[in-house]
C-alpha positions as CSV (number, residue, x, y, z in Angstrom):
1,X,-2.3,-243.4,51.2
2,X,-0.9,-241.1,48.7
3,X,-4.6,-239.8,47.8
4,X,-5.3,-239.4,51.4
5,X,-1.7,-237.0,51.6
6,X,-2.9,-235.3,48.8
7,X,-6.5,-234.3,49.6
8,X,-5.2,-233.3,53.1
9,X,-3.0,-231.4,51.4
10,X,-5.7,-229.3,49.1
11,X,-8.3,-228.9,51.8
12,X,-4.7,-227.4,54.2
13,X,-4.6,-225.3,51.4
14,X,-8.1,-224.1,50.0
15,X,-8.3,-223.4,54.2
16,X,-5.2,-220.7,54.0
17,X,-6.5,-219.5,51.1
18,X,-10.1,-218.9,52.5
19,X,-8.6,-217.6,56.1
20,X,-6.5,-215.4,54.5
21,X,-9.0,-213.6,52.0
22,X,-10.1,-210.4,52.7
23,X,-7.7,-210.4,55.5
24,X,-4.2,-208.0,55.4
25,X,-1.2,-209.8,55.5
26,X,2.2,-209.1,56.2
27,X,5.0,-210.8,54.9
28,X,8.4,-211.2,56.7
29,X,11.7,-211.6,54.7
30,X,14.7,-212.1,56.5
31,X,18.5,-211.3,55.3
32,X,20.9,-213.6,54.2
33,X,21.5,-216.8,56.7
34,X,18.3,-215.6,58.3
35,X,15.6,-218.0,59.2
36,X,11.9,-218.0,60.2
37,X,13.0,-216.9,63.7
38,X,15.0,-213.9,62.7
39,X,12.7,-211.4,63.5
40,X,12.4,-212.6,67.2
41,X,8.8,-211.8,68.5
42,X,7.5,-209.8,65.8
43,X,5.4,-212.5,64.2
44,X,3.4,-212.4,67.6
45,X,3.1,-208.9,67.9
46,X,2.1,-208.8,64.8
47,X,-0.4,-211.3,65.2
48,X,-2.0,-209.5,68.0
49,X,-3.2,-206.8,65.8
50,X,-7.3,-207.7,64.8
51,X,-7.8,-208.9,61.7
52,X,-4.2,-209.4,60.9
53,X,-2.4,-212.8,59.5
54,X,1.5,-213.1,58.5
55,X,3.3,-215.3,56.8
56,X,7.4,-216.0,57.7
57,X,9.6,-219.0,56.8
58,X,13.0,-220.4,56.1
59,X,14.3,-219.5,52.7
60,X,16.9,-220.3,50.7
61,X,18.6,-216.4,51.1
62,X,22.5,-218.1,50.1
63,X,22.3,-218.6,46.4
64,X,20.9,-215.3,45.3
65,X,17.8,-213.1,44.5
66,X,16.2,-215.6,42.1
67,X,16.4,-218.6,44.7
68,X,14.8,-216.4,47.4
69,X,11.9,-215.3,44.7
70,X,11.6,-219.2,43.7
71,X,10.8,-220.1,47.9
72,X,9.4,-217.2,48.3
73,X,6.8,-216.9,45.5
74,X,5.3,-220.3,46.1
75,X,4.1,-219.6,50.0
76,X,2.9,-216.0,48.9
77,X,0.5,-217.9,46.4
78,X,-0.7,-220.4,48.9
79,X,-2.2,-217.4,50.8
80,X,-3.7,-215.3,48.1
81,X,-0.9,-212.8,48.5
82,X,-2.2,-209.2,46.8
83,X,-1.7,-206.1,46.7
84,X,-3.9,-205.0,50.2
85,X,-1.0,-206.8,51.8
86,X,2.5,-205.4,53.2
87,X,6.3,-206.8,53.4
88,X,8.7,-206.5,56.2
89,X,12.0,-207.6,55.2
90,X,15.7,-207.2,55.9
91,X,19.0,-206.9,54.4
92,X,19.0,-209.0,51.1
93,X,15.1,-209.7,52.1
94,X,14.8,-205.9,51.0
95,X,15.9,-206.4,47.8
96,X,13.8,-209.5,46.9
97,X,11.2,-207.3,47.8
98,X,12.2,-204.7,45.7
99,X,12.7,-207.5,42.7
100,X,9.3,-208.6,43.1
101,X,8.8,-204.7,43.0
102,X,10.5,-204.3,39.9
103,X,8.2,-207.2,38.7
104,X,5.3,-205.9,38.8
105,X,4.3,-209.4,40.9
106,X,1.2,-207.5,42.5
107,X,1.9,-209.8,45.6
108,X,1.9,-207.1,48.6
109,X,1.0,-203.2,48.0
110,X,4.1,-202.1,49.8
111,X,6.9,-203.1,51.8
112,X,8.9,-201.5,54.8
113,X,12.9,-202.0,54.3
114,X,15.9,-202.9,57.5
115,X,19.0,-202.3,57.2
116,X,19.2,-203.3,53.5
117,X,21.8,-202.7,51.0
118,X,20.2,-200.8,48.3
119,X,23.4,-199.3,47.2
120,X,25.5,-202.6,47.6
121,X,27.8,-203.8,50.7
122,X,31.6,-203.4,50.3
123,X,32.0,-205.8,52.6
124,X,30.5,-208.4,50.0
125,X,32.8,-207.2,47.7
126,X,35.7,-207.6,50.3
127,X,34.4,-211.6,50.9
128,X,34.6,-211.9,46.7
129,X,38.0,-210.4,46.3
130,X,40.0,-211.9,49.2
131,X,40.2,-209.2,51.2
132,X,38.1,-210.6,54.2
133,X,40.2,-213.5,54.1
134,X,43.3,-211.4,54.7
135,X,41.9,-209.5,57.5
136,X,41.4,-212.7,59.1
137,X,44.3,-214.5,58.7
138,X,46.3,-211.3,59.6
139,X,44.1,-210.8,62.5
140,X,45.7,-214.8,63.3
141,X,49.1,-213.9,62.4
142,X,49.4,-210.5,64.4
143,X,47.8,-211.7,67.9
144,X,48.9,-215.6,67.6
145,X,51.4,-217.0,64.9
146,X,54.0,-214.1,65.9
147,X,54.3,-214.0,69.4
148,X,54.2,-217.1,69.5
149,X,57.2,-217.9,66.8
150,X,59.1,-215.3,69.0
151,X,59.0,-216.7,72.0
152,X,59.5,-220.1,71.0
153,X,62.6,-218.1,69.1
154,X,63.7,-216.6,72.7
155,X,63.4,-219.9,74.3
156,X,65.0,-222.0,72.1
157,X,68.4,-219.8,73.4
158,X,67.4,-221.2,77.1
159,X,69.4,-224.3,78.5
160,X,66.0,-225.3,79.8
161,X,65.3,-227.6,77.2
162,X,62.4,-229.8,79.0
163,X,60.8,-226.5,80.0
164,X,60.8,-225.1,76.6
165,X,59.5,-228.0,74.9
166,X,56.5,-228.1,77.1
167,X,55.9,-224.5,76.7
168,X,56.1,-225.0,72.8
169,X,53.7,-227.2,73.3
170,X,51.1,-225.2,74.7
171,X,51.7,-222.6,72.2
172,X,51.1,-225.1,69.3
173,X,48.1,-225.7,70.5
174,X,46.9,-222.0,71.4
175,X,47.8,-221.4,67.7
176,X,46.1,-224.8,66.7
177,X,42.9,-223.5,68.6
178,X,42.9,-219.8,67.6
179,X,44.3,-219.6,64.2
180,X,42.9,-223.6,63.0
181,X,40.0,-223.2,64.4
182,X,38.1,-220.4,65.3
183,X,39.3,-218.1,61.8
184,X,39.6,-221.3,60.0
185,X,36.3,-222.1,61.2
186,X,34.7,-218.0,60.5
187,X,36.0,-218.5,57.1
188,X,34.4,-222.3,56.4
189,X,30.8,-220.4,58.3
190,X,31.2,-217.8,55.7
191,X,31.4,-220.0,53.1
192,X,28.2,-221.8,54.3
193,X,26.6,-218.5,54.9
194,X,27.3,-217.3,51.3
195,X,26.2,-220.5,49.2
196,X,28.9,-222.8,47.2
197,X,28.3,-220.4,44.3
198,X,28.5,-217.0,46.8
199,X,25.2,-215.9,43.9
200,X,23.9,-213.8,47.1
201,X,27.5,-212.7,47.7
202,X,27.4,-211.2,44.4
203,X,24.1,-209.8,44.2
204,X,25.2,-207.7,47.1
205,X,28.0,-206.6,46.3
206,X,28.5,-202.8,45.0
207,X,27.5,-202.4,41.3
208,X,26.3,-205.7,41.1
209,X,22.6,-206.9,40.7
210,X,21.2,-205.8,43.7
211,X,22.4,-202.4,43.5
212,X,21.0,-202.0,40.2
213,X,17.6,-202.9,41.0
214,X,14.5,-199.9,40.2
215,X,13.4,-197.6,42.6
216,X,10.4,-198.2,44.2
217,X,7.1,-198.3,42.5
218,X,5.5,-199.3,45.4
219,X,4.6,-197.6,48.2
220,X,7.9,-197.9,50.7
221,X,9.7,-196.8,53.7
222,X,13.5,-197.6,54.7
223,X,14.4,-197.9,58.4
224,X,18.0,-197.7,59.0
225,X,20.5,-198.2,61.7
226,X,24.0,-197.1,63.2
227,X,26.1,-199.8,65.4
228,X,27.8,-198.3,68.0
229,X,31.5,-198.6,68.1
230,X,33.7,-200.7,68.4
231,X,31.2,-202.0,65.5
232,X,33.1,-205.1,64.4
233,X,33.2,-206.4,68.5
234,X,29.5,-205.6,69.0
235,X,28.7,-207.2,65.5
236,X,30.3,-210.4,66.8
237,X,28.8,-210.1,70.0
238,X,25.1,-209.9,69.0
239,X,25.9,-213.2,66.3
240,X,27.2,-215.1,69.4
241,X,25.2,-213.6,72.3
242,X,28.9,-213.3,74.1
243,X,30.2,-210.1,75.5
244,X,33.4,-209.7,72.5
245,X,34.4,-206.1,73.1
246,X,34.8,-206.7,77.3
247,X,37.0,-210.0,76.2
248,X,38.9,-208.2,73.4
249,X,39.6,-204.9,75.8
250,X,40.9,-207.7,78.6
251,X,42.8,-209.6,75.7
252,X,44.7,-206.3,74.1
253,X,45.6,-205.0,78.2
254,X,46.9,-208.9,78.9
255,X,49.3,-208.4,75.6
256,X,50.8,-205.0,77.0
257,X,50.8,-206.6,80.4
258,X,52.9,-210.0,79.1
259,X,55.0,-207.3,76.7
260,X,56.4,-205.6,79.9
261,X,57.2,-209.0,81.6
262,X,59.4,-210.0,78.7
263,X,60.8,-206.4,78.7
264,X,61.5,-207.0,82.5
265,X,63.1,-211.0,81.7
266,X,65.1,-209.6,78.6
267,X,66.6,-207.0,81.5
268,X,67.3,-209.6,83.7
269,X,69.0,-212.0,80.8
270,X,70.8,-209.0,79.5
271,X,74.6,-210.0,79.2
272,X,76.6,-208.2,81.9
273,X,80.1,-209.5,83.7
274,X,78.3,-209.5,86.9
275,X,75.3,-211.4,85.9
276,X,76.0,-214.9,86.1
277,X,72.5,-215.8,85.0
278,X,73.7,-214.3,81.3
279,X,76.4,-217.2,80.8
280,X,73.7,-219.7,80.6
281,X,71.0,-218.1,78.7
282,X,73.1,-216.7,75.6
283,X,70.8,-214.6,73.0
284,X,67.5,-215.1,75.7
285,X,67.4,-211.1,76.1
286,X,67.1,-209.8,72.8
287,X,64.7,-213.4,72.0
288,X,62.5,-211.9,74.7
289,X,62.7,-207.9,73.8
290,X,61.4,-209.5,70.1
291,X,58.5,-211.5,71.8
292,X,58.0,-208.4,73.8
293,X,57.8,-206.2,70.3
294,X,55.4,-208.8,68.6
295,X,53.1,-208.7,72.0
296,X,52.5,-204.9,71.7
297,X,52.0,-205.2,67.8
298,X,49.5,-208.3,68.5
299,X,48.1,-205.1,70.9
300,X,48.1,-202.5,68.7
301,X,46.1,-204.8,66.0
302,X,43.4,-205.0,67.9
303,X,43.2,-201.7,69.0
304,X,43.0,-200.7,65.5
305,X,41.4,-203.6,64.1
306,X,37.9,-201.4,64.0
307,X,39.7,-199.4,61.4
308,X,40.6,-202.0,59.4
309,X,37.0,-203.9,59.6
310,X,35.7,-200.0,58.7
311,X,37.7,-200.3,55.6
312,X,36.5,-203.7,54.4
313,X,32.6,-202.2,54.9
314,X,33.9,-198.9,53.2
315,X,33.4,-197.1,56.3
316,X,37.1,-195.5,56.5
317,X,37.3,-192.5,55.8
318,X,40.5,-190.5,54.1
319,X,42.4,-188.4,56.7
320,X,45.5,-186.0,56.1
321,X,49.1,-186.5,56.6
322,X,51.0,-184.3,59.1
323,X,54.7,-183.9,60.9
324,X,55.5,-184.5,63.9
325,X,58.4,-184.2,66.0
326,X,58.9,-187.5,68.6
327,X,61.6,-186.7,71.4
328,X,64.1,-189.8,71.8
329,X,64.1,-190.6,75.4
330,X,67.3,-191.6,77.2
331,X,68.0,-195.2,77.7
332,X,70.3,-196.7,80.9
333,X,73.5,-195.8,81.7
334,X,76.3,-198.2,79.6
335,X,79.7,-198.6,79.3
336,X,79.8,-200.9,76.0
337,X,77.1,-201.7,73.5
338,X,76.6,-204.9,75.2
339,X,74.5,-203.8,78.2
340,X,72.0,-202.4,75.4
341,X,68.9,-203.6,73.5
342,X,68.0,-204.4,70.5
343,X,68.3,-201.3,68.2
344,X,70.1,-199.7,70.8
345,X,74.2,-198.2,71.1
346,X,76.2,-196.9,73.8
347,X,76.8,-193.4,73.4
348,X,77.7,-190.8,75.8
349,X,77.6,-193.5,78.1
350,X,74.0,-193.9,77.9
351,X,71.9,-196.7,75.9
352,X,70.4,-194.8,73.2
353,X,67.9,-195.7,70.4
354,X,69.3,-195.9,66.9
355,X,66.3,-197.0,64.8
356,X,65.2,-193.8,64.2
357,X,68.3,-192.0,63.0
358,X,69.3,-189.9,61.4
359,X,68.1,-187.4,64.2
360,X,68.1,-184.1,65.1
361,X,69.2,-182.0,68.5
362,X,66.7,-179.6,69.7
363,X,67.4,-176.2,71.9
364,X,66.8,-177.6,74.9
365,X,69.6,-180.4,74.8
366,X,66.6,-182.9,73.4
367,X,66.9,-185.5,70.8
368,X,64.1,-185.8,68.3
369,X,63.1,-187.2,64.9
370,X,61.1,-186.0,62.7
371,X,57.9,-188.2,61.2
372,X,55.0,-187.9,58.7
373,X,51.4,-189.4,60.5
374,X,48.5,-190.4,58.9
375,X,45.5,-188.9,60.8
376,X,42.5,-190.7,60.2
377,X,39.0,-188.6,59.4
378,X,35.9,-189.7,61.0
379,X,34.4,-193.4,60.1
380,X,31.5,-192.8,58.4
381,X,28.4,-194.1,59.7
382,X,27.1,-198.2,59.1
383,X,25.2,-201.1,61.0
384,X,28.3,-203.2,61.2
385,X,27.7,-204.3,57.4
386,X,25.9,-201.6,55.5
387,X,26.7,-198.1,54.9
388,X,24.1,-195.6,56.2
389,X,23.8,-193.8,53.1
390,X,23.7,-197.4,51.1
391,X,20.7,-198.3,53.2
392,X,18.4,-195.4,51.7
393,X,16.0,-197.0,49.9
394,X,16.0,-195.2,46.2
395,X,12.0,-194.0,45.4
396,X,10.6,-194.5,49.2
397,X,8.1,-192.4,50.2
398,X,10.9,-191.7,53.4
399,X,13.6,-193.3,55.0
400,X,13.6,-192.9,58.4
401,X,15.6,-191.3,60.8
402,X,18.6,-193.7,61.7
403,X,18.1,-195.9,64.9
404,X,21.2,-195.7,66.8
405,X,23.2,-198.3,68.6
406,X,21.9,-201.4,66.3
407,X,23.9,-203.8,64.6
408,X,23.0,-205.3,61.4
409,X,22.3,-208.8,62.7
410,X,20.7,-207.2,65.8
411,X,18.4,-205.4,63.9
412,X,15.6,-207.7,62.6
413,X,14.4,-208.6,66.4
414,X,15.1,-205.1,67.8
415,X,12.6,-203.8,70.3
416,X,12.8,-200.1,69.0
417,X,13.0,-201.1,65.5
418,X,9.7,-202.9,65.7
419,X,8.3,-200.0,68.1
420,X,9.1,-198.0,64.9
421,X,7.1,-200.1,62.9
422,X,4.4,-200.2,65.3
423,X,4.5,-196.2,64.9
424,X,4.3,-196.8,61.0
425,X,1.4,-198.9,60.5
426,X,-0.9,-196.7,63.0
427,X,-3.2,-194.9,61.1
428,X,-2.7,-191.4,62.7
429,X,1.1,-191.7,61.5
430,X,1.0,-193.7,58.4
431,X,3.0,-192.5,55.2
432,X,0.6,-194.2,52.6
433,X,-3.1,-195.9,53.2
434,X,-1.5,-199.3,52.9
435,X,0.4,-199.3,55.9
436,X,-3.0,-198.6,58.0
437,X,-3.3,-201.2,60.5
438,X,-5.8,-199.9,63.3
439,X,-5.2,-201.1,66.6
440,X,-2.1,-202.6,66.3
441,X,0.4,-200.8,68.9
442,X,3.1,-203.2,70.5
């Protein structure tokens, strides 16, 4: 039986070998965590082209450039890989193409780059030194962990002890859901994505390996991409096919939508001699204007969570300091300290902020403070993951002009990205001879 397996297994492969010879090939690499199936329907397309055979597969892209090359190499031999043929490859598949480059492997004649990190990814630098993690976790404690604690807090003042238990309940297991499972769970997928030694992690990170690689010897062309904000939400979205940005705009409006409720409740609780409900309920108001200022804060996260994902990929960009002068409005009419807020003191008869003081009187009668603002500059320009200017491919003959709107893990099964290499391997536009497929338009 075993000689049987093993002559099948010579004449399967003398047959590739024969099929393939004389024939152009291209090669597909996909990125890190990629698969056979990454690059959608490009094998077909592809295919369709006369005289035209490819080769794709499932490698092992976790545990660095020198596993890839060792599944890699193997497959490329079985089909007389040389140097008539091509390579297509993305993210880290760029760089084992340009590895093999720097090789001198002789086992495609060029190679066509997407979206890879030729200049390293600060964001793999950010999953090695923590910083990923913390953006997480204080993405969990911002929107989950202290509203909740908060209300429970607020609650916990309320003679409606049955009530609040039940409530508590539900809130244990919001957080139990949110923060133990789905960040818990990102950070265990990441950990799987990366490899149990995180070798890929490090070969992409800035400095490292893969930024240090040769420019290219071979003929080679980068195509590049820009996501279209809010790139962190649309970079989700296209991993998990679900509409994120539409369910995190709904999300941050319901925060500021339950932060006014508690502001209403806390007004409603407040103490006051002629509001019998405030005998029973004790320290409820200010417990619910504190829910009500960890709601807007779990709101304001994510509305500037973009800028904090844009400075774990390196994308934020230094802005200025300037001063600014914020009018302090005027609160309720009071007659003690009592009927105020948290923060807040009767003076003139009127409930007035104190949190900001010392303060100044303007003119016109006004109240203000004076306060230094960071102003952010514009984000500079990335897929999601990589830098535009880290996905030039050092020594091509050209990198392309950016494709817009394309995030990084959209990108290897892009219509317009492979209508762009369509364009490159025509004959009437092709950079370099060994690009020239005739008749191969999809």
């Amino acid at each position: 039986m075993k000689k049987i397996l093993k002559t099948s297994l010579t004449i399967i492969t003398c047959f590739l070998t024969l099929a393939s010879f004389g024939q152009k090939q291209v090669h597909l690499l996909h990125g890190m965590g990629g698969a056979a199936d990454s690059f959608g329907t490009l094998n077909e397309k592809l295919e369709s082209c006369p005289g035209l055979n490819t080769t794709y597969g499932t490698y092992t892209s976790n545990n660095g450039l020198e596993a890839y090359k060792a599944d890699l190499i193997p497959v490329l031999e079985s089909v007389n890989a040389g140097s008539e043929d091509i390579a297509i490859c993305h993210s880290f598949g760029g760089l084992v193409a340009r590895s093999l480059d720097q090789d001198n492997a002789n086992y495609f004649g060029g190679y066509i780059t997407i979206g890879t990190s030729h200049h390293g990814a600060y964001l793999a630098n950010a999953a090695e030194n923590g910083h990923l993690q913390n953006f997480l976790e204080n993405a969990c404690y911002e929107m989950v962990n202290d509203p909740i604690d908060a209300f429970n807090d607020a609650l916990s003042n309320s003679p409606f002890i049955i009530l609040t238990n039940l409530i508590s309940f539900f809130l244990d297991k919001a957080s139990e859901k949110f923060c133990d499972g789905i960040f818990d769970k990102a950070l265990d997928k990441f950990s799987q994505f990366s490899g149990p030694n995180q070798n890929s992690i490090k070969d992409l990170q800035v400095g490292s390996v893969g930024s240090s690689l040769a420019p290219a010897s071979l003929p080679a062309i980068g195509i590049n991409a820009i996501a279209e904000s809010p790139i962190h939400w649309n970079l989700v979205a296209d991993f998990s096919g679900m509409d994120i940005p539409g369910a995190m705009q709904e999300l941050e409006d319901n925060y500021y939508g339950l932060a006014l409720q508690c502001q209403a409740l806390a007004s409603m609780s407040r103490p006051r001699w002629f509001n019998p409900l405030s005998y029973f309920n004790g320290g409820l108001s200010s417990g619910l204007l504190n829910t009500a200022d960890e709601l807007e804060e779990g709101a304001q996260w994510l509305a500037n969570s973009e800028d904090g994902f844009n400075e774990l990929i390196g994308a934020g960009f230094e802005g200025t300091w300037v001063t600014i002068q914020i009018e302090i409005p005027s609160g309720q009419p009071c007659m003690s300290d009592g009927e105020c807020g948290i923060n807040e003191e009767c003076i003139d008869q009127v409930c007035t902020n104190v949190s900001n003081f010392p303060c100044e009187q303007g003119s016109d009668g006004t109240t203000y403070f004076t306060q230094s603002v960071f102003i952010p500059g514009p984000d500079l320009p990335s897929d999601g993951v990589v830098l535009l200017e880290s996905q030039q491919l050092p020594g091509a003959i050209v990198n392309l002009e950016p494709i817009q709107d394309v995030s990084h893990f959209a990108e290897p099964a892009n219509d317009r990205i492979h209508k762009e290499i369509s364009k490159l391997l025509d004959p009437a536009n092709s950079w370099d001879q060994v690009f020239n497929i005739p008749n191969c338009n999809f």
